[in-house]
C-alpha positions in Angstrom: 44.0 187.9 45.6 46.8 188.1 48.1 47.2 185.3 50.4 49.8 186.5 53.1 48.5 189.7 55.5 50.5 192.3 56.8 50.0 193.4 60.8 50.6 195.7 62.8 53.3 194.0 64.4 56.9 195.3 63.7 60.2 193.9 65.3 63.0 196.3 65.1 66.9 194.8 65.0 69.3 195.0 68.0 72.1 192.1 67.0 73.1 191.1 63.8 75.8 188.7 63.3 77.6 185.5 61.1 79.3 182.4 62.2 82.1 182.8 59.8 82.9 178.8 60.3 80.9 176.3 61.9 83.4 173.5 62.5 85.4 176.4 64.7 82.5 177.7 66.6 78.7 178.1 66.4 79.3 181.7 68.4 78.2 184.3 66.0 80.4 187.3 65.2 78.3 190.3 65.9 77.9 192.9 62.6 77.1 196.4 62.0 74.8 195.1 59.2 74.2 192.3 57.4 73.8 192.0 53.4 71.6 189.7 52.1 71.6 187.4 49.1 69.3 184.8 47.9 72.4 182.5 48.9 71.6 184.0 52.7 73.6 186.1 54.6 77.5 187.1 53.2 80.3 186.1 55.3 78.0 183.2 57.0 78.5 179.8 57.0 74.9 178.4 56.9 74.5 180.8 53.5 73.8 178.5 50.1 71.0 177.7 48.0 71.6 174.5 48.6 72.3 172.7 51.8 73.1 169.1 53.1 70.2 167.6 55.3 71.2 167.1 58.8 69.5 165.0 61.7 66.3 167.8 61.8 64.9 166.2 58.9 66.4 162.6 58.5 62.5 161.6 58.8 61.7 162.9 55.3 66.0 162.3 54.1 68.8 160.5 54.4 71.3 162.3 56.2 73.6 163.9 53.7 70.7 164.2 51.2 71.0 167.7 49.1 68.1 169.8 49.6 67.4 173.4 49.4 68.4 175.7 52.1 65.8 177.1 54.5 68.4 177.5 57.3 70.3 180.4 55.8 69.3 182.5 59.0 68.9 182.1 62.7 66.1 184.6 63.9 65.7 185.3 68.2 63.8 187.5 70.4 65.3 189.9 72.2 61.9 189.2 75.1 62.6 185.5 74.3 66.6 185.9 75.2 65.8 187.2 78.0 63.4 185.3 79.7 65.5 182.2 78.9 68.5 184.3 80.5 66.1 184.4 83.9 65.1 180.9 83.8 68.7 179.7 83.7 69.8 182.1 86.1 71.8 184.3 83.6 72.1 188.0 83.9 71.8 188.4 79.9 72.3 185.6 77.6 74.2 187.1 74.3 72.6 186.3 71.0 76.0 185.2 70.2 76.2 181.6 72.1 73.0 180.4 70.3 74.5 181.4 66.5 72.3 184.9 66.0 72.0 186.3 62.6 69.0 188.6 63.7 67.6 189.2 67.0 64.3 191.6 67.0 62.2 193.3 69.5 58.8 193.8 69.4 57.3 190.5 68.4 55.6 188.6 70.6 56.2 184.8 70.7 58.5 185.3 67.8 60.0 181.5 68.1 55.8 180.4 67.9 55.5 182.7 64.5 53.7 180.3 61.7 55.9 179.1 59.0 55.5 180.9 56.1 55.4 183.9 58.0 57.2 186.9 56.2 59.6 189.7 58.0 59.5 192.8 55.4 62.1 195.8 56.3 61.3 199.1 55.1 63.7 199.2 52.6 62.0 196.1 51.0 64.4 193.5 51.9 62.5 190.4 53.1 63.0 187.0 54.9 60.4 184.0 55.1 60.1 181.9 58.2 60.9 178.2 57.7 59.6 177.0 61.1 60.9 176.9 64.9 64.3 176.2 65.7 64.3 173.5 68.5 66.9 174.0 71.3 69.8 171.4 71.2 72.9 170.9 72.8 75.5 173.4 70.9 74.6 177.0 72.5 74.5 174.6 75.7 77.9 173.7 75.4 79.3 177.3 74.3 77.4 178.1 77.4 78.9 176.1 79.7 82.3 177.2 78.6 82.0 180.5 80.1 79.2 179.9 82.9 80.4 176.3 84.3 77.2 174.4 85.4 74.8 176.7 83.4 75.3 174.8 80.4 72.3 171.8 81.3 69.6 174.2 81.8 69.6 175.6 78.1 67.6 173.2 76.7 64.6 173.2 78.9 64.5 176.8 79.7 65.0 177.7 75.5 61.8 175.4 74.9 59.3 177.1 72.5 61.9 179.6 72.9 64.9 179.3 70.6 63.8 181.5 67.5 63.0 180.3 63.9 65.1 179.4 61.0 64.6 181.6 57.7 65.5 182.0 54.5 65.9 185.0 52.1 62.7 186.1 49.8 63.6 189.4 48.7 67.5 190.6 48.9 68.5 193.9 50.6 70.6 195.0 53.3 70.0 195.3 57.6 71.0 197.8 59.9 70.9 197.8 63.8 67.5 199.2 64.4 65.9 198.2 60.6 62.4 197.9 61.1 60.5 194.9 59.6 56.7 194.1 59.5 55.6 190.5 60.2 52.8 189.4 57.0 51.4 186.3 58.1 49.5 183.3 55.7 45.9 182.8 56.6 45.9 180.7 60.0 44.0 177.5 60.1 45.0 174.3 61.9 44.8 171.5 59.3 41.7 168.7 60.8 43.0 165.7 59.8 45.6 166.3 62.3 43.8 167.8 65.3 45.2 165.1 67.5 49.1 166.2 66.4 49.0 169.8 67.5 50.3 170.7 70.8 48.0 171.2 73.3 49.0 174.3 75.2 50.5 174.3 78.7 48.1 174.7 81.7 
């Protein structure tokens, strides 16, 4: 019996883009489309299988720790982008200061998307949500390179904001304005942690 449900929710792609080398940059380069592997992206520098652990998850490893890679993509919303772009005073904010590899439209409260989530083009290539990527302070800083004193608000204007990390399920090959359905796992909060979840704002 399937477990995962498709909606009718589709996002379609306006950016696509790689950071060819971290240690340079995390700006993204943007791309006409992107190929996909079960290593990730091609040309990017957060593709592998495997991947070190970082900081994000040095409550489960030791930093360092070799784990497998569910960061081989960062996903934004074009609605997202822009409503952080209006909280921080920003004409536009391009996908490229935050490290884009995909940036839809059309799905609502992408970054707030359940883990486990999938993202299914037409053409059958597929990506699976790891979970929300929090803001921190590295698009901040390529921020405030270009827009001097802009850089501070990032964080608290990106909160529940920032897109999701993903990885890649099925192979296949995006275009600027591939279409991809969200399927979504059943949705139940788990009880014995009622007291964990966050409570909505007021």
């Amino acid at each position: 019996m399937p477990i995962l449900s498709p909606t009718e929710i589709y996002g379609h792609v306006t950016f696509l883009g790689i950071v060819p080398d971290r240690t340079a940059s995390l700006r993204s380069v943007s791309q006409p489309e992107l190929v996909l592997d079960f290593a990730g992206a091609r040309g990017e520098c957060h593709s592998g299988v495997l991947r070190k652990s970082c900081s994000r998850v040095s409550s489960q490893y030791p930093v360092g720790t070799e784990i497998r890679n569910v960061r081989q993509l960062s996903l934004l919303s074009a609605e997202e982008l822009a409503a952080i772009a209006a909280e921080m005073g920003l004409e536009q904010l391009l996908p490229e200061y935050l490290g884009a590899s995909i940036v839809l439209r059309g799905i609502p409260n992408l970054t707030l998307l359940p883990p486990n989530s999938r993202l299914i083009a037409d053409n059958g290539a597929a990506i699976t949500v790891d979970m929300e990527n929090g803001p921190c302070q590295f698009p901040a800083r390529e921020i405030e390179a270009d827009f001097p004193g802009k850089g501070a608000g990032f964080m608290p204007a990106a909160r529940n904001k920032r897109g999701v990390t993903a990885w890649v399920e099925r192979p296949g090959t995006l275009a600027l304005g591939t279409r991809l359905r969200l399927h979504v796992p059943p949705l139940r909060a788990y009880p014995a942690l009622a007291d964990h979840y966050e409570k909505p704002a007021p």
